[in-house]
C-alpha positions as CSV (number, residue, x, y, z in Angstrom):
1,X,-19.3,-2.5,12.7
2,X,-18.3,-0.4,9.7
3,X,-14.5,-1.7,9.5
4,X,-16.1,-5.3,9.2
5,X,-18.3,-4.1,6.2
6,X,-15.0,-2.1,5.2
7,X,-12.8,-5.5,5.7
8,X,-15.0,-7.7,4.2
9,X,-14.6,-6.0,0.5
10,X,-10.7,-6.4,0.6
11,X,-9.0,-8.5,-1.6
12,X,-4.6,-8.5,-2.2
13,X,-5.4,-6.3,-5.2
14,X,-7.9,-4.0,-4.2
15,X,-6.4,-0.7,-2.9
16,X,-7.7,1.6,-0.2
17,X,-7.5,4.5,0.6
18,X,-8.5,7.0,3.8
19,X,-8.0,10.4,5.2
20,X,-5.3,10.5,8.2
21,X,-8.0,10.2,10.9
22,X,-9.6,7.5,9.2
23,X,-6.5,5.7,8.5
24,X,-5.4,5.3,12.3
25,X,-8.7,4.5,12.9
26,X,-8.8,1.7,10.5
27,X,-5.4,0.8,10.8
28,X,-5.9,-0.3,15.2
29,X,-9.1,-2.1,13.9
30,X,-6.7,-4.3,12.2
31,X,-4.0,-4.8,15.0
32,X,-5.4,-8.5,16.1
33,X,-6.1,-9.9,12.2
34,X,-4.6,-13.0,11.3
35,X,-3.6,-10.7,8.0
36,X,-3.6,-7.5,7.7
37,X,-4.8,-5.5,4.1
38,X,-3.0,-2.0,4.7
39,X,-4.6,1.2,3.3
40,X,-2.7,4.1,2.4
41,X,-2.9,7.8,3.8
42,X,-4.9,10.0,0.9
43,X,-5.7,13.7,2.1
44,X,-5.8,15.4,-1.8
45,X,-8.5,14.4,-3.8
46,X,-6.2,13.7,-6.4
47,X,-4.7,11.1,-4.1
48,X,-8.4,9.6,-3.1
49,X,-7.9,6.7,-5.9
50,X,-8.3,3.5,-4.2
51,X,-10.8,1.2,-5.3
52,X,-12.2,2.4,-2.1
53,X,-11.9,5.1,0.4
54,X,-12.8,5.7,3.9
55,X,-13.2,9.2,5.1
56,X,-14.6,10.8,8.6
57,X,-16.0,14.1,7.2
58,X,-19.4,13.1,6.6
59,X,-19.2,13.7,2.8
60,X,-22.5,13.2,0.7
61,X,-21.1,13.1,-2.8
62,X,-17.2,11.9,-3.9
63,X,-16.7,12.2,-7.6
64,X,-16.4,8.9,-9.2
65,X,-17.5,7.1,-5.9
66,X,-20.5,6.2,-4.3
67,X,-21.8,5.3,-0.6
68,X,-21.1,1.4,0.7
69,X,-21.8,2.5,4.3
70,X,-21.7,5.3,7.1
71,X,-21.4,5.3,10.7
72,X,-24.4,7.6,12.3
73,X,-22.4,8.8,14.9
74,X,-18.9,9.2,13.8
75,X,-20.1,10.2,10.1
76,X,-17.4,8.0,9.2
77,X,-18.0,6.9,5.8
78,X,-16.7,3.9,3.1
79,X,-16.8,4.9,-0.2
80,X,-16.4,2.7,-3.3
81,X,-15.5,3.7,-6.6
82,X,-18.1,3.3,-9.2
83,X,-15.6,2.2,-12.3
84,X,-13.0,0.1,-11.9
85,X,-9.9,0.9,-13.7
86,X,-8.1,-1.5,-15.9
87,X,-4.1,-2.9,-15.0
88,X,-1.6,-4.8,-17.3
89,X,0.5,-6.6,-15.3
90,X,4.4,-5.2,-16.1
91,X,6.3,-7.1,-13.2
92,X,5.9,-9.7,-10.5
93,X,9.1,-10.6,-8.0
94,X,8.7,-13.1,-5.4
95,X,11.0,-14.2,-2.7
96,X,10.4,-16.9,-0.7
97,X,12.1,-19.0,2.1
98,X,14.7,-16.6,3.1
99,X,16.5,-16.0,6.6
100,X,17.9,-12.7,7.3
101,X,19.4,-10.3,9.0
102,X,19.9,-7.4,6.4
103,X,19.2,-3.4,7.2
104,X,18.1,-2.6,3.9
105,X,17.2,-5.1,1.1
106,X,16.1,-4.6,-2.4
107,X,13.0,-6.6,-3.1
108,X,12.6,-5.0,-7.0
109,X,15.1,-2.8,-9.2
110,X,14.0,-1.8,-12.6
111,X,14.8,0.9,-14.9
112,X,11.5,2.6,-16.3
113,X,11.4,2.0,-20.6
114,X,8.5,2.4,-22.6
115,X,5.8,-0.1,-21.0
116,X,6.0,2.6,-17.9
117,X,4.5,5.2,-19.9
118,X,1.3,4.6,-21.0
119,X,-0.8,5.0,-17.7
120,X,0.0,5.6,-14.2
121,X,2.0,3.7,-12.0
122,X,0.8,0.9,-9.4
123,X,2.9,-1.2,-6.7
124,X,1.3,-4.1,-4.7
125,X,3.9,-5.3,-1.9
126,X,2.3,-9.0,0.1
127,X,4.3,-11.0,2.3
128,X,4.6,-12.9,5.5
129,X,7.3,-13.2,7.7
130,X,8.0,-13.6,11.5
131,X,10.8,-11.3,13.3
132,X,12.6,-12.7,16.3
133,X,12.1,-9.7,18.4
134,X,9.5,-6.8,18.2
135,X,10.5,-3.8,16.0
136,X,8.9,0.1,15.3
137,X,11.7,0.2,13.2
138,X,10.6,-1.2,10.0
139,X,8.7,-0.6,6.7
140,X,8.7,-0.9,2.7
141,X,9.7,2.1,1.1
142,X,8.2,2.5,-3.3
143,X,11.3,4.8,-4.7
144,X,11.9,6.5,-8.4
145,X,15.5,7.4,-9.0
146,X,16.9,9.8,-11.8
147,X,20.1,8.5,-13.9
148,X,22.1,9.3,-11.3
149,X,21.0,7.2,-8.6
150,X,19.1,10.4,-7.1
151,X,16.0,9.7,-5.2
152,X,13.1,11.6,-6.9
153,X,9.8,10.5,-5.0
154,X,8.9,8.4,-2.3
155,X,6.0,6.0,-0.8
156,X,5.5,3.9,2.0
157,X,2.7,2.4,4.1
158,X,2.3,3.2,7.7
159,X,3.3,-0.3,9.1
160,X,4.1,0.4,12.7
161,X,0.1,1.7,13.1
162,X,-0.9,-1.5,12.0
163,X,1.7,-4.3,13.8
164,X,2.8,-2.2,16.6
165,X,4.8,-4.8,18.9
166,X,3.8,-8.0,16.6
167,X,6.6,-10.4,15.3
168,X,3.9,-12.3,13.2
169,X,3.9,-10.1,10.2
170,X,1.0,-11.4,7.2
171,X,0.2,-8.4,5.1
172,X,-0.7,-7.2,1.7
173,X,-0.6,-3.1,0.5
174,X,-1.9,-1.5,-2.8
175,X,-0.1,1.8,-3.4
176,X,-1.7,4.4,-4.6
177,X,-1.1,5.2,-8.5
178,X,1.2,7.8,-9.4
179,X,2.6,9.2,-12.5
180,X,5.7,9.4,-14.1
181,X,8.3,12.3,-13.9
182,X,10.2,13.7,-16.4
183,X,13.7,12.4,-14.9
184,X,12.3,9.4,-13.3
185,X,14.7,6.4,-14.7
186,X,14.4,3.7,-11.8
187,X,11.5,2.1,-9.8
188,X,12.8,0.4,-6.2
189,X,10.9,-1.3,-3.7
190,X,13.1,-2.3,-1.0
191,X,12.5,-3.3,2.9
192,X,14.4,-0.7,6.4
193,X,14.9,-3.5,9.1
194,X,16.6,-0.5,11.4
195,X,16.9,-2.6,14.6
196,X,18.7,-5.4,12.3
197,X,16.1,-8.3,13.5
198,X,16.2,-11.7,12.3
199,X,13.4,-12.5,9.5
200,X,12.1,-15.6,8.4
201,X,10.6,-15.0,5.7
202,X,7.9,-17.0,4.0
203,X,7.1,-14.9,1.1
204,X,7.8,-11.2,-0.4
205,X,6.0,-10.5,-3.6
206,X,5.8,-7.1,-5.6
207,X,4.1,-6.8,-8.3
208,X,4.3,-3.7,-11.0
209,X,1.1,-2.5,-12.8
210,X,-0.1,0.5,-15.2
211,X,-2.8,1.6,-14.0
212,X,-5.7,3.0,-16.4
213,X,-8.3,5.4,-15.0
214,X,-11.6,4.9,-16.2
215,X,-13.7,7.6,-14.1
C-alpha cells in the first residue's frame, strides 16, 4: 500500500507535505497508528517543501523532487526531495508531566532577533497526551505577532482528520518553512482545548529551526 511505503520514510523531523485530497487521504490512513506523523496541507508549489510530498494529480516531473512511488490506479503519487536542506537548531521547549484543564496555553513565546533572519523559518511540535473525554475541538496553532501584539500569520495542522474521536493523542508535525515579514516581532506556538478537557500530558516539545534551502 502506498501510505505504508509513504509511512515507512517518516521520521519526528522529516516534514511532509500533500495536496488537500491527498492529505485526507493520508491523514484516515493514519487514524488506528499507535503515533501519528502529521503532514501539512500544500496546494502552491511554493508551499510543496517537505522533505516529501504526496500528491494525486499524476504528476511526472516536481522540480527539486523525484518519484519514491505511485499508485496505478489512483495516480496518487510520493514524491521525495532530491536535496536535503540544512537546519540550525534556534529553540527547543519541552513540557512534560503536566495535568490540565487550560483553553488556551502557550507552549513557546519568543521575540524574533537576529538568528531569525538568515533563512526561513521551521516549527516541529511532538507530544503525547491522553484527554479524558473525546474532543473536535482542539489543535496547535504556529503564530507571528507584530510589536503590538497583533497577529500577522498563522499555521496549524489538521488534527481532528487525523484523531477524530481518540483521547490517546501520540503525534509529531513538521511545519512547513516560511519566511519572515517585515513587522513580524513574535513567534507563538500555543495549544485551543475549546471543550476545556482534562489532559495528561506526557510530553509537549517545540522545537525552532532556520531552515536553508538547498534545491
Amino acid at each position: 500500500y502506498l501510505t505504508d511505503d509513504i509511512k515507512s520514510k517518516l521520521t519526528d523531523h522529516t516534514a511532509l507535505s500533500a495536496e488537500y485530497v491527498s492529505h485526507m487521504s493520508y491523514a484516515y490512513s493514519c487514524r488506528n497508528d499507535e503515533k501519528v506523523h502529521i503532514a501539512y496541507t500544500a496546494e502552491k508549489e511554493e508551499e510543496q517543501m517537505g522533505d516529501f510530498h504526496i500528491n494525486w494529480l499524476g504528476l511526472e516531473e516536481f522540480d527539486g523532487y523525484r518519484i519514491l512511488t505511485r499508485d496505478s490506479e489512483s495516480h496518487t503519487t510520493f514524491f521525495q526531495r532530491r536535496n536535503a536542506p540544512s537546519k540550525e537548531l534556534l529553540l527547543d521547549t519541552l513540557i512534560e508531566d503536566l495535568t490540565m484543564t487550560d483553553m488556551y496555553y502557550t507552549i513557546l513565546s519568543e521575540k524574533m532577533d537576529d538568528r531569525f533572519l538568515s533563512g526561513k523559518i521551521q516549527v516541529e511540535i511532538s507530544g503525547k497526551f491522553k484527554l479524558d473525554q473525546p474532543t473536535r475541538s482542539f489543535n496547535f496553532i504556529r503564530s507571528t505577532e507584530d510589536k503590538n501584539g497583533n497577529r500577522i500569520s498563522a499555521s496549524s495542522p489538521s488534527f481532528d482528520w487525523y484523531f477524530g474521536e481518540r483521547t490517546d493523542v501520540h503525534f509529531s508535525f513538521v511545519d512547513k518553512p516560511f519566511s519572515l515579514r517585515e513587522n513580524d516581532h513574535n513567534l507563538t506556538v500555543f495549544m485551543i482545548n475549546g471543550d476545556v478537557r482534562k489532559m495528561d500530558i506526557d510530553f509537549l516539545e517545540v522545537r525552532v529551526y532556520s531552515f536553508y534551502n538547498r534545491f
